[in-house]
ZADO-1210 file (C-alpha; in nm, 4 decimals, padded with zeros to 6 digits):
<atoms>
<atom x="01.6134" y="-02.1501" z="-01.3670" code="UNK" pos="1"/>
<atom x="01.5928" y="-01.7468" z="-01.3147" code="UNK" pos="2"/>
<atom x="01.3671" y="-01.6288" z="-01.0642" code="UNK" pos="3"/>
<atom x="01.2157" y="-01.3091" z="-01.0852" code="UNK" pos="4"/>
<atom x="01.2197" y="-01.1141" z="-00.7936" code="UNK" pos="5"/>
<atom x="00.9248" y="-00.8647" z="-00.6533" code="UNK" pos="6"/>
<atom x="00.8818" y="-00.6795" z="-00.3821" code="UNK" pos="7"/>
<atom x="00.5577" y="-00.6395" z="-00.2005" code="UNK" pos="8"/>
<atom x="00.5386" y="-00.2420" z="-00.0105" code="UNK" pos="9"/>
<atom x="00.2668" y="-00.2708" z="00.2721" code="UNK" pos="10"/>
<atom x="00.1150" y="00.0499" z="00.4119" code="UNK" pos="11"/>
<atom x="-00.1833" y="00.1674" z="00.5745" code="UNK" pos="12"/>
<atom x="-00.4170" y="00.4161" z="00.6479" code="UNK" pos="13"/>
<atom x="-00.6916" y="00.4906" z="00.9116" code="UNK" pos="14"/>
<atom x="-00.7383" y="00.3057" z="01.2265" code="UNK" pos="15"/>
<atom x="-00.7600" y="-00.0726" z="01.2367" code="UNK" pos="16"/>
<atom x="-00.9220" y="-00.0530" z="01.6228" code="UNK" pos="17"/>
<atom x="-01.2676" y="-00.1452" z="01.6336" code="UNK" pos="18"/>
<atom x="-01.3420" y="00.0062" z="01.9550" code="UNK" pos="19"/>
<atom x="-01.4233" y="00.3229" z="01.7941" code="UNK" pos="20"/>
<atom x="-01.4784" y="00.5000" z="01.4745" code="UNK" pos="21"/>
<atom x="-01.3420" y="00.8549" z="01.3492" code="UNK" pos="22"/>
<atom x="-01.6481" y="00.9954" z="01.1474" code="UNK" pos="23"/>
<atom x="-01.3911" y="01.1892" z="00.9349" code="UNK" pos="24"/>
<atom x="-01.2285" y="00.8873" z="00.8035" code="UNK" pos="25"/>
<atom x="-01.4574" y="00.5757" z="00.9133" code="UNK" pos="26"/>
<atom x="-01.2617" y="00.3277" z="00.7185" code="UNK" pos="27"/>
<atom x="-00.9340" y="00.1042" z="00.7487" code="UNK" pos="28"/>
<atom x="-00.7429" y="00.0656" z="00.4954" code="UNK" pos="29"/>
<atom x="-00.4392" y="-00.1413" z="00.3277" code="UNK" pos="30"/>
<atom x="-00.2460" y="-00.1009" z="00.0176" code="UNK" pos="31"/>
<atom x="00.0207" y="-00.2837" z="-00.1070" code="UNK" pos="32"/>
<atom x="00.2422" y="-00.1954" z="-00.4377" code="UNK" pos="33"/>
<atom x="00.3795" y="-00.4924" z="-00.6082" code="UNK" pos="34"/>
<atom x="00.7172" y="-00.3768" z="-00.7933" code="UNK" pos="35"/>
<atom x="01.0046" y="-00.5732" z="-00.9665" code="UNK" pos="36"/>
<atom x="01.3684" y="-00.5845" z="-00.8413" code="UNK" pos="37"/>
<atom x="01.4549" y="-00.4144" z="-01.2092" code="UNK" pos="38"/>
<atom x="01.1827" y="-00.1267" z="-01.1776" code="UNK" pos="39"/>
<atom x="01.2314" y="-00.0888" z="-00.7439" code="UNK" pos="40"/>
<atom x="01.5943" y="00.0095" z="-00.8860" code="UNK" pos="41"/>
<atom x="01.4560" y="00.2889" z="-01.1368" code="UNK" pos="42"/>
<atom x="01.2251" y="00.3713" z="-00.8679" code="UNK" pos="43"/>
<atom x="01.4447" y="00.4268" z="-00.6174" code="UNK" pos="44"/>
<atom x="01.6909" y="00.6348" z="-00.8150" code="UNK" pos="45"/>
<atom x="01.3991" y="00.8523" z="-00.9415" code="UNK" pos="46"/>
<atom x="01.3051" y="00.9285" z="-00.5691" code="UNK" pos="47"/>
<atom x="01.6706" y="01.0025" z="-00.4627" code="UNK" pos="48"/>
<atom x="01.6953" y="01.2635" z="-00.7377" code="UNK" pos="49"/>
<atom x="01.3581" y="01.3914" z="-00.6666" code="UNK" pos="50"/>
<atom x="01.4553" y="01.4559" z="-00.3251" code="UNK" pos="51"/>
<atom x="01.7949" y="01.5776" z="-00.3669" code="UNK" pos="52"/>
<atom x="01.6283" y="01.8558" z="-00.5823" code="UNK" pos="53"/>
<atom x="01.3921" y="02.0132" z="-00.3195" code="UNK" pos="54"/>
<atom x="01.5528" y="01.9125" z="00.0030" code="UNK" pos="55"/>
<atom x="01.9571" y="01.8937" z="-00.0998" code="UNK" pos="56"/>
<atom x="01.9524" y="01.5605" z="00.0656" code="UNK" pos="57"/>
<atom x="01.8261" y="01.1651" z="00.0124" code="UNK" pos="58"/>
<atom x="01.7410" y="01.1685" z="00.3730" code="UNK" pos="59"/>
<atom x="01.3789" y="01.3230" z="00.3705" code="UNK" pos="60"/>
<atom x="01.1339" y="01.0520" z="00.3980" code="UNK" pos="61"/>
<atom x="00.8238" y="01.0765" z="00.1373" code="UNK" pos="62"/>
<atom x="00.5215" y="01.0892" z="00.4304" code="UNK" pos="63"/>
<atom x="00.1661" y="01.1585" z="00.2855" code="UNK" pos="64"/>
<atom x="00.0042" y="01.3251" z="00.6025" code="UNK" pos="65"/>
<atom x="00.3203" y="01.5861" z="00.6011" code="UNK" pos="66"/>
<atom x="00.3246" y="01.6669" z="00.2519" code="UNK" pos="67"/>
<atom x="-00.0610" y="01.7518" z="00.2787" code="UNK" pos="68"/>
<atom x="-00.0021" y="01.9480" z="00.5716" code="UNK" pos="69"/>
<atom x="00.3065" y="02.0855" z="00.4874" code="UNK" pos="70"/>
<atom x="00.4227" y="02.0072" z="00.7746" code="UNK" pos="71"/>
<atom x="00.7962" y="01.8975" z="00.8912" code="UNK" pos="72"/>
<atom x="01.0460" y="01.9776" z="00.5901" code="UNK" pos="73"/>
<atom x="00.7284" y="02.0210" z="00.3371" code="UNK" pos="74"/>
<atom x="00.6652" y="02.3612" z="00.4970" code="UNK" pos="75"/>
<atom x="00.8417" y="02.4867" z="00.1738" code="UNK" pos="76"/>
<atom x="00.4965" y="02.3623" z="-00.0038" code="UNK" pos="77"/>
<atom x="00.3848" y="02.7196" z="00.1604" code="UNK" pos="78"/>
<atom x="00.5880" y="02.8544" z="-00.1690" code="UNK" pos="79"/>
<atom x="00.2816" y="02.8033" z="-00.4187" code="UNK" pos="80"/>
<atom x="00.5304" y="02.8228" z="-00.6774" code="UNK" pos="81"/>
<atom x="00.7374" y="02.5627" z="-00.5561" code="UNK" pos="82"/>
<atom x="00.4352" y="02.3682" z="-00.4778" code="UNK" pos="83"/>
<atom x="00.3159" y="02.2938" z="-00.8137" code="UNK" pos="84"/>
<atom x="00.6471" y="02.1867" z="-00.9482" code="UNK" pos="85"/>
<atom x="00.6760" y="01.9787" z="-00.6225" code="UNK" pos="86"/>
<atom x="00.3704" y="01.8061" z="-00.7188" code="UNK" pos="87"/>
<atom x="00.3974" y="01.7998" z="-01.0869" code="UNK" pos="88"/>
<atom x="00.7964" y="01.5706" z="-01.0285" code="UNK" pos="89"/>
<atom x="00.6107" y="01.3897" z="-00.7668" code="UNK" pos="90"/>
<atom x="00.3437" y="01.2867" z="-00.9956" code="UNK" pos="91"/>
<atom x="00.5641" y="01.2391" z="-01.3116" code="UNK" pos="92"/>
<atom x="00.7415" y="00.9901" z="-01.0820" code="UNK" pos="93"/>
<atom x="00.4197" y="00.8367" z="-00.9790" code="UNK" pos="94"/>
<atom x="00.2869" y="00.7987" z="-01.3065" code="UNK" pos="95"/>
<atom x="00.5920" y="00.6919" z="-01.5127" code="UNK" pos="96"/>
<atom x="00.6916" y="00.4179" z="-01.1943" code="UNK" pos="97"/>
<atom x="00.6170" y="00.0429" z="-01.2747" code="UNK" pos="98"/>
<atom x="00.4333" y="-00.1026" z="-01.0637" code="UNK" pos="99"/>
<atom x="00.1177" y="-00.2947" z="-00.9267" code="UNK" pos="100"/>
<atom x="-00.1280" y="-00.1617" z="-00.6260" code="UNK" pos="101"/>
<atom x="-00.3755" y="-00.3885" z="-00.4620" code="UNK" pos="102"/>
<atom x="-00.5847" y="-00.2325" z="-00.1617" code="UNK" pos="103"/>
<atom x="-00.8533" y="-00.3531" z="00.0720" code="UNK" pos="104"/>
<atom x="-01.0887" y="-00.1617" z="00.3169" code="UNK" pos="105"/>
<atom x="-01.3333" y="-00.2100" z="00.5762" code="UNK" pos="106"/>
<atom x="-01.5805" y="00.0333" z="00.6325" code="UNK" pos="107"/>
<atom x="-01.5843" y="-00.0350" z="01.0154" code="UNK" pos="108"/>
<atom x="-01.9001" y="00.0906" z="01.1393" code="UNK" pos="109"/>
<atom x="-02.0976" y="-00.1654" z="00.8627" code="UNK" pos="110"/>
<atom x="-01.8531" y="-00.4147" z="00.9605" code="UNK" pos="111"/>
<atom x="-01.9018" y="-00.3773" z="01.3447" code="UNK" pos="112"/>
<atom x="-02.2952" y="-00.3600" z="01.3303" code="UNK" pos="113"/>
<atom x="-02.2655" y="-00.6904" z="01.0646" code="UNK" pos="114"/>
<atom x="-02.0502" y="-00.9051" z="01.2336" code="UNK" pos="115"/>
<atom x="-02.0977" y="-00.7872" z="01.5908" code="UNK" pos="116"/>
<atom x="-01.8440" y="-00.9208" z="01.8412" code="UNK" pos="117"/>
<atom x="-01.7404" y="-01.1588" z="01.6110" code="UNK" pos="118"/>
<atom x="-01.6023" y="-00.9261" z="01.3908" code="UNK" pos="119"/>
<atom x="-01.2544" y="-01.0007" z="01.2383" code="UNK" pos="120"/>
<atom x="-00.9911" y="-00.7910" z="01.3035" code="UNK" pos="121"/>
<atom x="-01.0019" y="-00.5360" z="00.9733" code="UNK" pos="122"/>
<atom x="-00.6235" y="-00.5634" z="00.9575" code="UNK" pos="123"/>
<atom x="-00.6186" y="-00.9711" z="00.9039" code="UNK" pos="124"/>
<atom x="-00.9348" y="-00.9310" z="00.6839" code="UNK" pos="125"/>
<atom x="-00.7280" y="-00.6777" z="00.4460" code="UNK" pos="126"/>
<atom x="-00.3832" y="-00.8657" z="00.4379" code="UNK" pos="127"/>
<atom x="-00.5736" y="-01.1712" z="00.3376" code="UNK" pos="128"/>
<atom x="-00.7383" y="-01.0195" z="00.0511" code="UNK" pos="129"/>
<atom x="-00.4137" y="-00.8424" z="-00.0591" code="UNK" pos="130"/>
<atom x="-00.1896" y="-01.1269" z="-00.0048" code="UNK" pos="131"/>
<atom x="-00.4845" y="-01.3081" z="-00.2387" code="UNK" pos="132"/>
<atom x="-00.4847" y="-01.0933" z="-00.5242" code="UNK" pos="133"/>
<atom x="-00.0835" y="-01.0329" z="-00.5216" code="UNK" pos="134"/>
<atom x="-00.0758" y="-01.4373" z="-00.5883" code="UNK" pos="135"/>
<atom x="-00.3197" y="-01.4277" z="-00.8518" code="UNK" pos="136"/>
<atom x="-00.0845" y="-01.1608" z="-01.0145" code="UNK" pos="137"/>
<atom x="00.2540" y="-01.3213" z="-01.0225" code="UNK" pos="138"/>
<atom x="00.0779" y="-01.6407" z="-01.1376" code="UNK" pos="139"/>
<atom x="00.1430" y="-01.4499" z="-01.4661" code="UNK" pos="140"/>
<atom x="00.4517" y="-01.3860" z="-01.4032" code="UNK" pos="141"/>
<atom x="00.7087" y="-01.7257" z="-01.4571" code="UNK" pos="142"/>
<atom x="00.9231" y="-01.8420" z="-01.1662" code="UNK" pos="143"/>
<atom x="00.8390" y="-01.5410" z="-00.9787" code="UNK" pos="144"/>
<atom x="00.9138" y="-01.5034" z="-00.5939" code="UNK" pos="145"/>
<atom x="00.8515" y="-01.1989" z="-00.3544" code="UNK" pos="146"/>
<atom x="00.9759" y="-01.0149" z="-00.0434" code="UNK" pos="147"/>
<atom x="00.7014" y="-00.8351" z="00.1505" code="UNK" pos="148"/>
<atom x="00.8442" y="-00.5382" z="00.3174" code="UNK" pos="149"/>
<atom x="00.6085" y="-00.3835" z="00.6174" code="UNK" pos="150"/>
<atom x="00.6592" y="-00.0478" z="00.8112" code="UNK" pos="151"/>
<atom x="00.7400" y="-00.1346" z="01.1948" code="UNK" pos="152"/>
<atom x="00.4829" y="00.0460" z="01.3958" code="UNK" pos="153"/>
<atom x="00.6096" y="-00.1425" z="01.7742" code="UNK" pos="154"/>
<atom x="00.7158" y="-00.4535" z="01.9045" code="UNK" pos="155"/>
<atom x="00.3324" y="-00.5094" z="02.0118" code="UNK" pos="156"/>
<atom x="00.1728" y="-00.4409" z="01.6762" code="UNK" pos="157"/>
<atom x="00.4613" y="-00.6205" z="01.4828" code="UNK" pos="158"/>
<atom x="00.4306" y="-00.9476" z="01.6986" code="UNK" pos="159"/>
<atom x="00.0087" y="-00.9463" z="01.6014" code="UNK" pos="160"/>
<atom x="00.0338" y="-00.8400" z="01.2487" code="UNK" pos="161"/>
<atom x="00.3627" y="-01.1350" z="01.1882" code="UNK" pos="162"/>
<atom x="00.1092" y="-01.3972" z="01.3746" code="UNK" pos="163"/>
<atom x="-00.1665" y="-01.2984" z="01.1095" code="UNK" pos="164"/>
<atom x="00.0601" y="-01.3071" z="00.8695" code="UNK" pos="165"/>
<atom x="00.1962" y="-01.7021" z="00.9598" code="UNK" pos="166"/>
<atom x="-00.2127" y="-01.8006" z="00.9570" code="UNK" pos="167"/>
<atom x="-00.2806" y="-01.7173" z="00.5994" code="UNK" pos="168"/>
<atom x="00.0371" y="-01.8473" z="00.5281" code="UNK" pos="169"/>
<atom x="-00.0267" y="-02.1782" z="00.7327" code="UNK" pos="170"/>
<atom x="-00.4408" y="-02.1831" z="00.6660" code="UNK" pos="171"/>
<atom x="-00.4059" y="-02.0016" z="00.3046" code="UNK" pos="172"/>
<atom x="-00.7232" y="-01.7984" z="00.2391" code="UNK" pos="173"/>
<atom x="-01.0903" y="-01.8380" z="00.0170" code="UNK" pos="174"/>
<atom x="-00.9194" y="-01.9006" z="-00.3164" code="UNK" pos="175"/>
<atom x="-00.5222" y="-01.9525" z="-00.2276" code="UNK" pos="176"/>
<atom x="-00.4408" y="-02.2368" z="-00.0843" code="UNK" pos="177"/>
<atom x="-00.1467" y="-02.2864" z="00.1828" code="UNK" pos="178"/>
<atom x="00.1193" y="-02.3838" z="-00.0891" code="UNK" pos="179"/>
<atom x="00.0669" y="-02.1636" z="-00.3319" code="UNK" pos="180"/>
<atom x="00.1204" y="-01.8816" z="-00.0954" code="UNK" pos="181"/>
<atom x="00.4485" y="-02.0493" z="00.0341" code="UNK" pos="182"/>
<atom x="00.5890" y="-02.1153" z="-00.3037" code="UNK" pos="183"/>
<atom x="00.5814" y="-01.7366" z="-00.3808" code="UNK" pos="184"/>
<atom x="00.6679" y="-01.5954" z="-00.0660" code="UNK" pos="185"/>
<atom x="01.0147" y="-01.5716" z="-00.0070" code="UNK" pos="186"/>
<atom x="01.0256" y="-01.3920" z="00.3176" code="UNK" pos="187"/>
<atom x="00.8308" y="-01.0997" z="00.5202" code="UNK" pos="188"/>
<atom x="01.0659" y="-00.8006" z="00.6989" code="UNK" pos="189"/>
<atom x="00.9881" y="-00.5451" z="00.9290" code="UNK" pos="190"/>
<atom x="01.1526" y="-00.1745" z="00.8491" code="UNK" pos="191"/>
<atom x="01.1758" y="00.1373" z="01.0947" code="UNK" pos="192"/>
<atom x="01.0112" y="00.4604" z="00.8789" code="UNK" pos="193"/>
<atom x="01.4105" y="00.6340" z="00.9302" code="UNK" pos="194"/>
<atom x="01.5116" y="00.3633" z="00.7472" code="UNK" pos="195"/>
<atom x="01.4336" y="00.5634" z="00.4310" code="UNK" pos="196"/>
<atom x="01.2637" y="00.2335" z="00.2166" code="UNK" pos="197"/>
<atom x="01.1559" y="00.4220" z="-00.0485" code="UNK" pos="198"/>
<atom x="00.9269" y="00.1081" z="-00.1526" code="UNK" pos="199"/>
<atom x="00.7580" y="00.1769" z="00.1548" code="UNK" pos="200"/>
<atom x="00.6799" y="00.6119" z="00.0799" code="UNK" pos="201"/>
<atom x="00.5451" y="00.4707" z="-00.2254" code="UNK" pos="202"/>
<atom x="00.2630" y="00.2367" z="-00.0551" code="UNK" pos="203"/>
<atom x="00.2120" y="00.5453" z="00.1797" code="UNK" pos="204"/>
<atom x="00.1730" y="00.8259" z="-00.1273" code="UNK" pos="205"/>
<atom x="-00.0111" y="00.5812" z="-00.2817" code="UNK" pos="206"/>
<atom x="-00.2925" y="00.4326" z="00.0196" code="UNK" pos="207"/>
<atom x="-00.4273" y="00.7643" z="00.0936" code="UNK" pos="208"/>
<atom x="-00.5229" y="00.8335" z="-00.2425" code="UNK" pos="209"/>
<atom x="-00.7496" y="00.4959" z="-00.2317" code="UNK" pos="210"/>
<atom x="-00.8870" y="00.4910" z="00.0562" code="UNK" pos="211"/>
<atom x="-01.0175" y="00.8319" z="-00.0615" code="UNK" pos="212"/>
<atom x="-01.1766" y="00.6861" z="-00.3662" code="UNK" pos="213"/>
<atom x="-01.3422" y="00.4473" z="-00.1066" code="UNK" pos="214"/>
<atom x="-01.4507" y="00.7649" z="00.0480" code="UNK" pos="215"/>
<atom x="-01.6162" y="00.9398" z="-00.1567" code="UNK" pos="216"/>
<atom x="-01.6106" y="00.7478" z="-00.5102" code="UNK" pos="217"/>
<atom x="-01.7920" y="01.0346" z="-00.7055" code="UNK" pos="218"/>
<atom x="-01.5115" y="01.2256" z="-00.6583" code="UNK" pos="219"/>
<atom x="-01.2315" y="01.2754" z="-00.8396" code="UNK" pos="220"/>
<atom x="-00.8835" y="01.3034" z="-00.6675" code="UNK" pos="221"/>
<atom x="-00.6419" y="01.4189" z="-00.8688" code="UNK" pos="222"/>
<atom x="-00.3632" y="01.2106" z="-00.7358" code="UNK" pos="223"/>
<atom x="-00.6232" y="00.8813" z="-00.7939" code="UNK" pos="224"/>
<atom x="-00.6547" y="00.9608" z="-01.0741" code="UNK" pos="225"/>
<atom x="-00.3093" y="00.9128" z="-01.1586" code="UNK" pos="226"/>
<atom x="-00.2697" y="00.5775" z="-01.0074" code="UNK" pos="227"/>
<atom x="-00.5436" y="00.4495" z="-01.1252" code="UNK" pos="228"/>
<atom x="-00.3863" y="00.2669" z="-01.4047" code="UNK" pos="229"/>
<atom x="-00.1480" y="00.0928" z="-01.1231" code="UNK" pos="230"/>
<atom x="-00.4068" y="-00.0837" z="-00.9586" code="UNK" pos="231"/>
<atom x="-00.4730" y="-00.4312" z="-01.0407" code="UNK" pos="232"/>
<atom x="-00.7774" y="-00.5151" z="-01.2460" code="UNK" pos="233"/>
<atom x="-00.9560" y="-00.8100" z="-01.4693" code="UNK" pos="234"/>
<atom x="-00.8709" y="-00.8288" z="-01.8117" code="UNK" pos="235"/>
<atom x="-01.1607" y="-00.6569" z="-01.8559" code="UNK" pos="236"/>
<atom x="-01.0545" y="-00.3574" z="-01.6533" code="UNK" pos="237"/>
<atom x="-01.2791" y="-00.3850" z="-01.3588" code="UNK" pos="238"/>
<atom x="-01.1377" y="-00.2752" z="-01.0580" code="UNK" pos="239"/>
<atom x="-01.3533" y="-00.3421" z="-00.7729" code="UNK" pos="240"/>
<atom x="-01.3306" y="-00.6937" z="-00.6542" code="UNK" pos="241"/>
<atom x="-01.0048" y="-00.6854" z="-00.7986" code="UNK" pos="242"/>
<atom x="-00.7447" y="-00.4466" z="-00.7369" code="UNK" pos="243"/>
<atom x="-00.9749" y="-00.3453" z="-00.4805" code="UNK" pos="244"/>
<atom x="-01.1607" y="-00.5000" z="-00.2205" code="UNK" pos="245"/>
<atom x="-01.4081" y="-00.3614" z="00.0309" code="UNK" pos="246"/>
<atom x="-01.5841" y="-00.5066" z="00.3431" code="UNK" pos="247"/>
<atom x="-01.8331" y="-00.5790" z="00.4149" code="UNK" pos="248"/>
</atoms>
């Protein structure tokens, strides 16, 4: 029996912490893009080309907060010109890429005066949900397994986020139970940003865009806008409580 493989690119955005809260950006957030072994491939060469193009090399790694900044080697986004044809590749790829985004956030302050000290940690509370709603969407896909690929951020952080990983594995969560989880999941790794994943540029080009729709969801981000389609939904279309989950 075939399996088919998937990938599961983990990224975040904003500050987990609850010990304080950045006005500008009050929220923590996770994303997670869901791609096949067939499409990661398409993906990947798209990317490499991409980069090849604007920075002669394969080696520049795809990092949201520089490329709005134009900081690092996107201080050629200075050149307007150059600028909107960056974006307008970096968009086609965006838009014509196959694949799935699920994302959960926790408005912390809400969250904090809620739940008080016993508060959850925001960055268990997301993975759960994701985790969740990534089962519920390769139930429709047949003898389907995935690798869930996570940027390593220290040995500290990576130790914490691997034991709440192995508790909604062990414990499963609200609606997945234990086994179903461990019948999908294949395996979790840790990569180093240098390592150039591009799975893992594509969770972070993708996260920010989200957890500005959380934001301010009257308006319109061009970049959401574009990966809007991605995100997982009811059959219906509805997004929130879907592809999209956000605490409290």
């Amino acid at each position: 029996m075939t399996e088919n493989k998937y990938y599961l690119f983990l990224d975040e955005t904003g500050d987990h912490g609850l010990s304080s809260v950045d006005q500008n950006f009050p929220i923590f957030l996770l994303c997670g893009c869901l791609v096949s072994q067939a499409d990661l491939k398409k993906l990947e060469s798209d990317v490499k080309k991409f980069k090849i193009k604007y920075f002669s090399s394969e080696n520049t790694i795809l990092h949201s907060s520089d490329i709005r900044k134009c900081e690092k080697e996107f201080q050629i986004l200075f050149d307007i010109e150059l600028k909107k044809n960056f974006y307008n590749d970096l968009n086609l790829i965006l838009r014509s890429s196959n694949f799935i985004t699920f994302g959960s956030a926790v408005k912390k302050e809400e969250h904090i005066k809620k739940y008080g000290k016993t508060a959850k940690d925001p960055y268990a509370l997301c993975l759960s949900f994701v985790l969740e709603r990534m089962i519920f969407c390769l139930d429709l896909h047949k003898n389907s397994i995935v690798k869930i690929i996570i940027e390593k951020r220290g040995k500290k952080e990576d130790l914490q986020l691997l034991a709440q990983y192995n508790a909604i594995l062990d414990l499963g969560t609200y609606y997945v139970k234990s086994n179903r989880l461990k019948k999908k999941i294949q395996s979790i790794d840790f990569k180093w940003k240098k390592e150039n994943v591009i799975g893992l540029q594509l969770a972070d080009l993708v996260a920010y865009p989200v957890a500005r729709s959380v934001l301010q969801p009257d308006v319109k981000y061009p970049t959401y806008e574009i990966i809007k389609s991605k995100i997982y939904c009811s059959p219906r279309g509805k997004i929130d409580g879907y592809g999209i989950k956000i605490f409290p």
